[in-house]
Every structure is written in C-alpha cells, then in structure tokens.
C-alpha positions as CSV (number, residue, x, y, z in Angstrom):
1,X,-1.5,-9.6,-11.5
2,X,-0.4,-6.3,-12.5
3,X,2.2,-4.5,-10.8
4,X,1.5,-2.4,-8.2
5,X,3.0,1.4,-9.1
6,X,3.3,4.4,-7.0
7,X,3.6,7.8,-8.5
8,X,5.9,10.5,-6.9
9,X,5.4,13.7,-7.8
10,X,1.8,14.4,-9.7
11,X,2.2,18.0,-11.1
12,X,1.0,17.6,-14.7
13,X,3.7,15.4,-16.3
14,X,3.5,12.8,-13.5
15,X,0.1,12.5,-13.9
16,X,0.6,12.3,-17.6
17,X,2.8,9.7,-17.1
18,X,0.2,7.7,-14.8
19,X,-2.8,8.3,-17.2
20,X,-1.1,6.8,-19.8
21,X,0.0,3.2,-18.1
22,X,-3.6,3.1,-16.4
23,X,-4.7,3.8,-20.2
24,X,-1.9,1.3,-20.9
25,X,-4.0,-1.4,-18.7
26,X,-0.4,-2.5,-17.7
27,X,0.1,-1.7,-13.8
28,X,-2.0,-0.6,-10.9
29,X,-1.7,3.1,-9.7
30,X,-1.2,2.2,-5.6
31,X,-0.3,5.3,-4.7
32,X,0.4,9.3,-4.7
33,X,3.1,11.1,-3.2
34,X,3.0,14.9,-3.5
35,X,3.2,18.2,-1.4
36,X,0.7,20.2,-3.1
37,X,-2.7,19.2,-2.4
38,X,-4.1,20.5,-5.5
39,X,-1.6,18.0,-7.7
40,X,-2.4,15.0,-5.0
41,X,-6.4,15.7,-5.9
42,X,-6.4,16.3,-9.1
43,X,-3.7,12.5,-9.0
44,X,-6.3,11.3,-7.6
45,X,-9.2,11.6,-9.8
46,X,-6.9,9.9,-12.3
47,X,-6.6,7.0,-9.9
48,X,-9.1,7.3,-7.2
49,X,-8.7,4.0,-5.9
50,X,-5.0,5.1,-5.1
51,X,-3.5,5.3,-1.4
52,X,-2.4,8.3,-0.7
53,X,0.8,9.1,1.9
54,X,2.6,11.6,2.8
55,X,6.1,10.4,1.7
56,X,8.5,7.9,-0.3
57,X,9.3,5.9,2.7
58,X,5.0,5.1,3.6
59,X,5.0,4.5,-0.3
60,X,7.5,2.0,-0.2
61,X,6.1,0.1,3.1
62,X,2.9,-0.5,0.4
63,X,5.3,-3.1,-1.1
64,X,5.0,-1.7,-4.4
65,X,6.5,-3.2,-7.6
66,X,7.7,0.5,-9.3
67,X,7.8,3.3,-8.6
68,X,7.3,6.8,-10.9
69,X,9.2,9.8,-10.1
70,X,8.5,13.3,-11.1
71,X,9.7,15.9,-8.6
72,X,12.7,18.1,-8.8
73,X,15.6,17.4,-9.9
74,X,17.8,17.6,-7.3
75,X,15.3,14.5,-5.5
76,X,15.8,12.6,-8.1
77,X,19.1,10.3,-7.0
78,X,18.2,9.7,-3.6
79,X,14.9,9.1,-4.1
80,X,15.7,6.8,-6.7
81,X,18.5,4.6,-4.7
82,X,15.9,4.8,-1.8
83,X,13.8,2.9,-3.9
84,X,16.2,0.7,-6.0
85,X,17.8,-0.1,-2.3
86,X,14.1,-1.5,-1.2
87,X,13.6,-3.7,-4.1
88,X,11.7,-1.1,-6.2
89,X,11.7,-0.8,-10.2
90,X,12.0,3.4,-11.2
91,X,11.2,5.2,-13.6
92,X,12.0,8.9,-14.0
93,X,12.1,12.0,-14.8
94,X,15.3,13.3,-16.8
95,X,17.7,14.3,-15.7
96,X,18.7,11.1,-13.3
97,X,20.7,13.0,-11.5
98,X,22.3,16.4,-11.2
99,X,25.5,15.2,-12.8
100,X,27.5,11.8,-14.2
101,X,28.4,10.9,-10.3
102,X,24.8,11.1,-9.0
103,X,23.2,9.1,-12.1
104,X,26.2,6.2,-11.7
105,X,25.6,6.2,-8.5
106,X,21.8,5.2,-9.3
107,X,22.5,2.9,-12.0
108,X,24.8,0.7,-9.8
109,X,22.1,1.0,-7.5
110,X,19.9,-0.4,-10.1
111,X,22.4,-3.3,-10.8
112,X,22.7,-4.2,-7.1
113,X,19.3,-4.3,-6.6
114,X,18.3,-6.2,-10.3
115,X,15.7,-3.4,-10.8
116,X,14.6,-1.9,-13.9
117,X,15.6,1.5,-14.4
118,X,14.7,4.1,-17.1
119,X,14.6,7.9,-17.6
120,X,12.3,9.2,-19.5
121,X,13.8,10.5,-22.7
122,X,10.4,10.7,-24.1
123,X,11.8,12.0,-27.8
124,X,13.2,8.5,-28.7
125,X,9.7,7.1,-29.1
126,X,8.1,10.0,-31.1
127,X,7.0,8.4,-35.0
128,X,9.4,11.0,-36.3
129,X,12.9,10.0,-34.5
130,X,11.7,6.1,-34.9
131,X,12.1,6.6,-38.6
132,X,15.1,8.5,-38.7
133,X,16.7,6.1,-36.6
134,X,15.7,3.6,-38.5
135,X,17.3,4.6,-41.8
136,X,20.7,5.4,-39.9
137,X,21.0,2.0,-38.4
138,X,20.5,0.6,-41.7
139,X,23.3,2.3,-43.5
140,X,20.6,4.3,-45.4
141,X,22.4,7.2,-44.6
142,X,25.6,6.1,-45.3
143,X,27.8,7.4,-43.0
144,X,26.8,10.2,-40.8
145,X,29.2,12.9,-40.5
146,X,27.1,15.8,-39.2
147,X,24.3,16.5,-36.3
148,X,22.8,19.9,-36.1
149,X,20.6,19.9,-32.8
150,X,18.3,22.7,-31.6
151,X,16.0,23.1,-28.6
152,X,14.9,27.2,-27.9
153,X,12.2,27.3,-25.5
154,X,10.2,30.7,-25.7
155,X,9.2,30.8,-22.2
156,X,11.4,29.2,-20.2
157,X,10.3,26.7,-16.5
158,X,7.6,28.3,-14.1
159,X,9.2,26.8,-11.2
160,X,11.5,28.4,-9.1
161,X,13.6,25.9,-8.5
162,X,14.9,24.9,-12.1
163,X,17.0,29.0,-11.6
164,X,18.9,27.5,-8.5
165,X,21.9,25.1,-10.0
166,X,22.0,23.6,-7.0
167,X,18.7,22.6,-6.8
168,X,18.4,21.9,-10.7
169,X,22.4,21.1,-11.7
170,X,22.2,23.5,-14.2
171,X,20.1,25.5,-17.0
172,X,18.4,25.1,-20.5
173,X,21.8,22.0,-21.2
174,X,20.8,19.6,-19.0
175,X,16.8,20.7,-18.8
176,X,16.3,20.8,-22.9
177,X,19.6,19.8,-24.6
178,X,19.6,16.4,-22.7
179,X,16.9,15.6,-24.7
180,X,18.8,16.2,-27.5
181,X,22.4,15.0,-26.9
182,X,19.9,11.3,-25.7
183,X,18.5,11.5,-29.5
184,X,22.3,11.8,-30.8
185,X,23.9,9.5,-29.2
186,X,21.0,6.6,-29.3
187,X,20.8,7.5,-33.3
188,X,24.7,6.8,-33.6
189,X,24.7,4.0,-31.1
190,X,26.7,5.6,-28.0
191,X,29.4,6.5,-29.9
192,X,32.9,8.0,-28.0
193,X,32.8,11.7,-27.4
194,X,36.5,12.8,-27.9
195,X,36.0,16.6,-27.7
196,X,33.4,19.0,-26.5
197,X,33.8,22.8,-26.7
198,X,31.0,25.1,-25.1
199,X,30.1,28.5,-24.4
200,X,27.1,29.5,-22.0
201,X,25.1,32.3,-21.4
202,X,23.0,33.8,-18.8
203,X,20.9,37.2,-19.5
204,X,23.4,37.4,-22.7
205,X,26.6,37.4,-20.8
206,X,29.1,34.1,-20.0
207,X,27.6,32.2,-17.2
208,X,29.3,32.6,-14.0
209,X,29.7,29.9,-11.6
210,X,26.3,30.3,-9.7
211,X,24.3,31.1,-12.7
212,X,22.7,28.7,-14.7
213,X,22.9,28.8,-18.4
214,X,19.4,30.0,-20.3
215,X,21.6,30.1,-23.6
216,X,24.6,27.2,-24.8
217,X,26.0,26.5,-28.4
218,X,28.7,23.6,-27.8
219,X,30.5,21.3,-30.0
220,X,30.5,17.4,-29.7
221,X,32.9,15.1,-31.5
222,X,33.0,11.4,-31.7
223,X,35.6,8.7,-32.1
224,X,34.8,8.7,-36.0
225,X,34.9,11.9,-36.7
226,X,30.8,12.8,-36.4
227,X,30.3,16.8,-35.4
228,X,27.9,17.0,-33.2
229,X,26.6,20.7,-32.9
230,X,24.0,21.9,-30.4
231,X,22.2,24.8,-29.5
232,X,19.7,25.3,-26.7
233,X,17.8,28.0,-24.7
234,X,15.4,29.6,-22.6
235,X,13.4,32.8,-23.3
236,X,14.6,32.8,-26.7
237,X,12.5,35.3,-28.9
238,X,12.3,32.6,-31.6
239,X,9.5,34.1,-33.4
240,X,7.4,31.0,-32.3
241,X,6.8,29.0,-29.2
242,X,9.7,26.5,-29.8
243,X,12.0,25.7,-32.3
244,X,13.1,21.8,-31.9
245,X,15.0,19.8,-34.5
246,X,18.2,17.5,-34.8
247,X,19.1,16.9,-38.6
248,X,21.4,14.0,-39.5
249,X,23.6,14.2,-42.6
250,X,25.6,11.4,-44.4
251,X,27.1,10.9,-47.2
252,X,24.0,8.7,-49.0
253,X,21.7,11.2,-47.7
254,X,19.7,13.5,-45.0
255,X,17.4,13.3,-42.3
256,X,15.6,15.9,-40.0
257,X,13.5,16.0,-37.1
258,X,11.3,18.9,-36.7
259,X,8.5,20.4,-34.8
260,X,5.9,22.1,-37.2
261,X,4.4,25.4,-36.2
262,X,6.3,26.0,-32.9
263,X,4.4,22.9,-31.1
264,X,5.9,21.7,-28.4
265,X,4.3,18.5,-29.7
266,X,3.8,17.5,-33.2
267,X,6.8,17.1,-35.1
268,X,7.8,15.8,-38.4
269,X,10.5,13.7,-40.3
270,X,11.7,14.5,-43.1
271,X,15.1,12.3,-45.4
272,X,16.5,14.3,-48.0
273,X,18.3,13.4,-51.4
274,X,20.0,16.5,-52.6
275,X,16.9,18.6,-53.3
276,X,14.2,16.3,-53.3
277,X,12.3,15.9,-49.9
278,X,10.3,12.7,-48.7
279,X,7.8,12.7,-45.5
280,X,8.9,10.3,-43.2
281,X,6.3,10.7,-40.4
282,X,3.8,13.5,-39.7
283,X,1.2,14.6,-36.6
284,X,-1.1,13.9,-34.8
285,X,1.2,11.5,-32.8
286,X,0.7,10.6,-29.4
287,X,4.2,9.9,-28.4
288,X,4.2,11.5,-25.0
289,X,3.3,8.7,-22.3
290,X,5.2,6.1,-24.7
291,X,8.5,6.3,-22.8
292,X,6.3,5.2,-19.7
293,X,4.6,3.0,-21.0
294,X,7.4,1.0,-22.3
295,X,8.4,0.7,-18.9
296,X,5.4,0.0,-17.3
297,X,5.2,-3.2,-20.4
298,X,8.5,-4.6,-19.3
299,X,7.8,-4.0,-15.5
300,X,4.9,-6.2,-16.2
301,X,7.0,-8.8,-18.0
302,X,10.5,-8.5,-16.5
303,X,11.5,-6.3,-13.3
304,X,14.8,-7.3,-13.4
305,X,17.9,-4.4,-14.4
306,X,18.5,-3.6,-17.9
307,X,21.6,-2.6,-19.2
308,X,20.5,0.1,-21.4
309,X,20.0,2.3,-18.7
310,X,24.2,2.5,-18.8
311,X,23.2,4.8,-21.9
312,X,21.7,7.3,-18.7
313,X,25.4,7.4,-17.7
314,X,26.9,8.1,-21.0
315,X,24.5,11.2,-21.6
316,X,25.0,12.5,-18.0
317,X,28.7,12.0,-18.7
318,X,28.6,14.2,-21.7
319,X,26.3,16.7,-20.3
320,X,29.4,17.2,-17.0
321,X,31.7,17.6,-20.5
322,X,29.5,20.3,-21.7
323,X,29.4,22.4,-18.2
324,X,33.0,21.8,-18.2
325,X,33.7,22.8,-21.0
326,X,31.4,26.2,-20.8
327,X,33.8,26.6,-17.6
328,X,31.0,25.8,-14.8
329,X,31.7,23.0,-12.7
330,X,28.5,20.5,-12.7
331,X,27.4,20.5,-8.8
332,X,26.1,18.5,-6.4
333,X,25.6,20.5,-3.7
334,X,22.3,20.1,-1.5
C-alpha cells in the first residue's frame, strides 16, 4: 500500500511538489490543507480524489503516513512538531525553521518520534550539482580551497509576508542564500565553519534590526582553511532574471554551477583545467520535484528518522552566524 500523504499549503510549489510524487506513483495524495480557495481547487484537480479540511489537526485525524508542508515560514516548526509529535513523516519547505533553535527543535522532534524528516533543498538533486559533487568527493578536485556563491533574484517574493522578519526570519539570506550555503556545505561534507563575516543591506543602506536584508555579501571559513564567499539579493538589476552559480576551486582543478540565460531553471556544469572547459551536465533537466520525490521513495520504503536531516541544523546554524554577524539578531518572535 502506498502511503497516505497530505499536502499543506497548495500555492504553486506545493502542488508542484504533489504532482510530482503522484507522477512518482509512490504515495497517495489524502489530503489538502490551504486558506485560499483558489490554491485548494486548483490542489484539487491535481488530486481530486483528495479530502479536503480545513486544518493540520483534521489532516492528521486522517491517519496519514506524511505529511508536505508549504506555507510560510514562520508555520513551518510548529506545524512540523505538530506532526512529527502525532507519528507523522514531513517534508518541507526551506527554511525549517526561522532560525538554528526552531529547526533543532524539529529535528529532535523527528528523532523522538522516529519520523523521516527532510527540507527541500531542491538544488542538490539538479544533474549539474550531482556532477560537481561528484568530482569533489573523489579528490578530482584536489583540494578545494575556494567557493564563490551567487543567488540575485531580479524581482524579489510577491507575498507580503516574506518583508516581515518576524513572520519570514529574515530576507534574500535565509530565502535564496540557504540554498546556497546547503550546496556548500553538502559538496564539502559539513565541514566546521570557524568564521563568518557579513554585511547586509536593505534599500542600499545596512539593515536595521526590523528590516530584512534584500542584499548580503558575507564570508564563510571552514576548519581547513576553505573561503566560502556568498552573495545574494533581491531586486537586483542584474541585467537578467537571475543570476545563480556556486564555483568550486582546488588545486587539481575547477568546477561551476550555473544557470544559462537568467532561468530560474536550467543550469549548467561546467569543470575547468586552466583554460580548457568540459560540459559536465546541460538542460532540459527536470530537477524540481526530485527533492520530493526522494522523500516520498524512502517514505514508501522506510518512515523511520534519518540522520541527515542533522545537516538542516548545521545550515540553519550557519545561516544565525550570518545574521549575527551582519549585526541582526535571527528572531523568533510570533
């Protein structure tokens, strides 16, 4: 029998997320959980045999196996407790939690509880960063020294809530440069972060302490020696929808992730060897519902916790070092 999923929260990436484990043939969508009855319809002609209800706790009493969460982030930890705490596997929406206490605080959860947890950090599992990782865990590399990250969104979120920190827990860091610090650190293996330096922005000036940041540049450095640097924003006029890449540099060689044209979608990877390029991996790649639908594969196979998702906390960890740093507090006010 396949396991029973509810979704929560079925704006358009939640119901990406459920279209591609229905696609998957790995789970049953049981049920929809949103406020908006336009995402809840448009949910449901995705999975019209889905119940829906009006909230996480009459989700739950469907005695579901997992349980998909895509609303905002400030939901995220409770919701996700609520559901570890009733036997339920999660899967969600980055970021966790608004900072390193809330996402602990989930993962122990988890542990307690013996449920699967992941986040969706969606990036891991495009063609391009599969290669790249694959030549730096094989020494192909050599040793990396150097990681130049970059996320600038042109345009910036549509919802109001992702401009209130303490409804979002902060700006463009922990909406676009988690993705990137994730790809870091799961390239290099979690390494130590012994030094972060950061300055934020907000409208061009330094963020103050209620503002959230649409512009960061900080510096990561880890127990070896690796710089780590990363730059991120909103509303960026970048010439181009988006500009996202992390390149790797060792000493037996480069490699670079790239999207091509501005897509917010098709990327590249390229390794280098002083001047000479080789193409790694290239679009179209459909790497988008593959986070979930590794979940969904193991939920079907194994509920029980696994302790990768103690990665979430080292990310979340050094996303609080960032803010810190920048000299903004992370919150978790409600």
């Amino acid at each position: 029998m396949r396991p029973r999923v509810g979704f929560l929260g079925t704006g358009w990436i939640g119901r990406h997320r459920m279209q591609a484990m229905i696609d998957g043939d790995y789970i049953e969508a049981a049920a929809i959980c949103d406020p908006s009855e336009k995402c809840r319809e448009e949910a449901a002609a995705v999975a019209p045999a889905a119940t829906i209800v009006e909230t996480l706790d009459a989700m739950l009493d469907l005695k579901l196996d997992g349980v998909v969460i895509a609303t905002p982030s400030a939901l995220h930890a409770k919701q996700a407790i609520r559901a570890l705490e009733r036997g339920v596997a999660v899967f969600c929406q980055k970021p966790l939690g608004r900072n390193a206490e809330e996402v602990r605080a989930v993962v122990d959860a988890a542990r307690r509880a013996n449920r699967l947890l992941a986040v969706d950090f969606s990036y891991r599992l495009t063609s391009a960063m599969q290669a790249i990782a694959a030549l730096a865990r094989d020494g192909e590399l050599g040793d990396i020294f150097s990681v130049d990250l970059v996320f600038h969104n042109a345009y910036g979120p549509d919802k109001d809530w992702f401009y209130d920190r303490a409804r979002s827990g902060g700006g463009c860091v922990i909406d676009l440069g988690v993705h990137l610090i994730d790809l870091a650190l799961w390239t290099l293996g979690f390494p130590k972060i012994t030094d972060v330096d950061a300055v934020l922005f907000s409208s061009g000036r330094p963020t103050g302490t209620r503002d959230v940041e649409d512009y960061a540049v900080a510096t990561l450095r880890t127990a070896a020696g690796t710089a780590i640097r990363l730059g991120c924003s909103w509303r960026l006029p970048a010439g181009r929808d988006a500009i996202i890449e992390a390149q790797f540099y060792g000493t037996g060689g480069g490699a670079a992730f790239r999207n091509v044209n501005g897509s917010f979608y098709d990327f590249l990877a390229e390794r280098y060897r002083g001047t000479e390029t080789e193409t790694l991996a290239v679009p179209p790649d459909q790497w988008g519902g593959r986070a979930a639908l590794a979940w969904a594969q193991r939920l079907a196979r194994d509920a029980r916790f696994d302790s990768t998702a103690n990665e979430i906390v080292q990310v979340a960890e050094v996303v609080d070092r960032l803010y810190r740093a920048g000299g903004v507090e992370p919150t978790s006010e409600s």
